[in-house]
DRENNUGU-984682 format. One line per 2 residues: number of its first residue (from 0); their letters; for each residue x, y, z of N, C-alpha, C. Coordinates in steps of 0.2 Angstrom, whole numbers, plus 5000, padded with zeros to 4 digits. Layout:
N
NUM> a> X:Y:Z:X:Y:Z:X:Y:Z | ...
***
This chain:
78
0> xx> 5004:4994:5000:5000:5000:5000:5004:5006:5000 | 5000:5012:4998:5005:5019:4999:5002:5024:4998
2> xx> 5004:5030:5000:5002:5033:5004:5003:5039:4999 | 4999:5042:4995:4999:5049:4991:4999:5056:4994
4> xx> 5001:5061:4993:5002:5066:4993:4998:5071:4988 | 4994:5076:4989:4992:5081:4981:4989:5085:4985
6> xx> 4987:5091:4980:4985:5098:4982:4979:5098:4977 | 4974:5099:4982:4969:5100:4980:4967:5106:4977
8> xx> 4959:5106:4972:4959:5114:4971:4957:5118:4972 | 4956:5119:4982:4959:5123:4986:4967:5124:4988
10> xx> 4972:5123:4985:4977:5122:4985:4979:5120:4993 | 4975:5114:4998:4977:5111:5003:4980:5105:5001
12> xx> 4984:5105:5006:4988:5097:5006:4982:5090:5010 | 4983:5086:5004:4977:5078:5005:4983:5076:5004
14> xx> 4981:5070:5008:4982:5060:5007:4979:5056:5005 | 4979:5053:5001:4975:5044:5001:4980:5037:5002
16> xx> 4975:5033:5001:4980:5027:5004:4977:5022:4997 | 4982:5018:4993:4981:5016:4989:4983:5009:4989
18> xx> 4978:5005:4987:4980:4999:4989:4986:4995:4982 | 4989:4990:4982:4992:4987:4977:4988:4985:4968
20> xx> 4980:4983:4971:4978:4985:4964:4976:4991:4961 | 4977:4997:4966:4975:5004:4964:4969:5008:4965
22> xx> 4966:5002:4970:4960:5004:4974:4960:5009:4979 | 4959:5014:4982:4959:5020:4985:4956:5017:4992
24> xx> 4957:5016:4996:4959:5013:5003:4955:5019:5006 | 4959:5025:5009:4957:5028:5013:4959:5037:5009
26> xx> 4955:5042:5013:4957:5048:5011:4957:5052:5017 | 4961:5058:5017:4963:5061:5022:4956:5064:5028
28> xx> 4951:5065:5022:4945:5069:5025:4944:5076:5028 | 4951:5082:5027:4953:5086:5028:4959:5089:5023
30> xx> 4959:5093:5022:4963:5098:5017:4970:5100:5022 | 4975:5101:5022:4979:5103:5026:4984:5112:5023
32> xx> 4987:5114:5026:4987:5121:5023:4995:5121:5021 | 5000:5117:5027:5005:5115:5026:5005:5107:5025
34> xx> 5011:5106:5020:5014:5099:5017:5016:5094:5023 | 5020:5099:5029:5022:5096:5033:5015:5093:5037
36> xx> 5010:5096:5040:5006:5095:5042:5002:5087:5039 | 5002:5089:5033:4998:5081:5030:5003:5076:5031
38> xx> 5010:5075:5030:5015:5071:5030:5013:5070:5038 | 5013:5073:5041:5013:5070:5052:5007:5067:5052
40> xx> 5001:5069:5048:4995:5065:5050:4997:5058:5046 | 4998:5058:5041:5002:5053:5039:5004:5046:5044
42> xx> 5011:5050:5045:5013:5048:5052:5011:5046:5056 | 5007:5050:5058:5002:5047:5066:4997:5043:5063
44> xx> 4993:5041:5058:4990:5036:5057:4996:5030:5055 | 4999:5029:5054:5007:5022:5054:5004:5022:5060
46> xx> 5008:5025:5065:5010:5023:5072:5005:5022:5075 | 4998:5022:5075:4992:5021:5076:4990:5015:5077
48> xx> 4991:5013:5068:4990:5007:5065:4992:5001:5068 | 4999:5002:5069:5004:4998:5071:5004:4996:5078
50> xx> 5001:5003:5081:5002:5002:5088:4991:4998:5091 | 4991:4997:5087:4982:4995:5088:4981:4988:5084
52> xx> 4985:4986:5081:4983:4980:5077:4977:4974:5079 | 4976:4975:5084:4970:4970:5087:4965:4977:5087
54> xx> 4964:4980:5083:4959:4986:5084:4952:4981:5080 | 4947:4983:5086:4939:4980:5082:4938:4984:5076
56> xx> 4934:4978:5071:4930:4980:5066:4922:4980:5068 | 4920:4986:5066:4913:4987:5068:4908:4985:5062
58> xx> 4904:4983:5064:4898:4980:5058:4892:4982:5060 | 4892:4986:5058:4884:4991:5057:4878:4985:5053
60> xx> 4877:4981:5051:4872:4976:5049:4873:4972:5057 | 4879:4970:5059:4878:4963:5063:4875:4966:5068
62> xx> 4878:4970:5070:4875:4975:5077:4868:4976:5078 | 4866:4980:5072:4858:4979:5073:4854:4973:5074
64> xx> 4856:4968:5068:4853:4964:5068:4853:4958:5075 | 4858:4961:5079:4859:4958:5089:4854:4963:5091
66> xx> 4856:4968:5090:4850:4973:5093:4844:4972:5093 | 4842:4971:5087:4834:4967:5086:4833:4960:5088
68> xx> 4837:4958:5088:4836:4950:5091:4836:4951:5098 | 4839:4955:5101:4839:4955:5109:4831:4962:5112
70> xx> 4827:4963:5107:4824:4966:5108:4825:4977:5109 | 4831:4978:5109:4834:4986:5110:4831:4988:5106
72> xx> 4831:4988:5098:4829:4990:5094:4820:4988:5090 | 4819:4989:5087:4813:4986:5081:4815:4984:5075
74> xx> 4814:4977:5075:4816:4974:5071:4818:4978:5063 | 4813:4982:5063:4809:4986:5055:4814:4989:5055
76> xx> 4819:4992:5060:4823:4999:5058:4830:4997:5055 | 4830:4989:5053:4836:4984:5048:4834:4989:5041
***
């Protein structure tokens, strides 16, 4: 994977993450004003990453669908 750098045009610094087949992973969701600034967000998502690797994956179908089954929710709101 890798990690793109560009200027938007707003002339802010963005990221994307792109995977090996050239699929767009992730984006910054934020414009930044300096180069360095987007490189450190950068950064701090690595070290994040790495440091969370047993991080949950959240599934918004499964959850409701417990939700409903345990009664929390109604069932119609799937």
């Amino acid at each position: 994977m890798v990690f793109h750098i560009y200027r938007d045009v707003r002339n802010e610094w963005r990221w994307y993450l792109r995977s090996p087949s050239g699929t767009r992973l992730a984006t910054s969701g934020e414009g930044y004003t300096r180069k360095n600034d987007c490189v450190q967000a950068i950064q701090h998502l690595k070290t994040t990453l790495r440091a969370d690797e047993g991080a949950l994956v959240y599934d918004n179908i499964s959850a409701l669908a417990s939700m409903a089954s345990s009664g929390l929710i109604a069932a119609n709101t799937r």
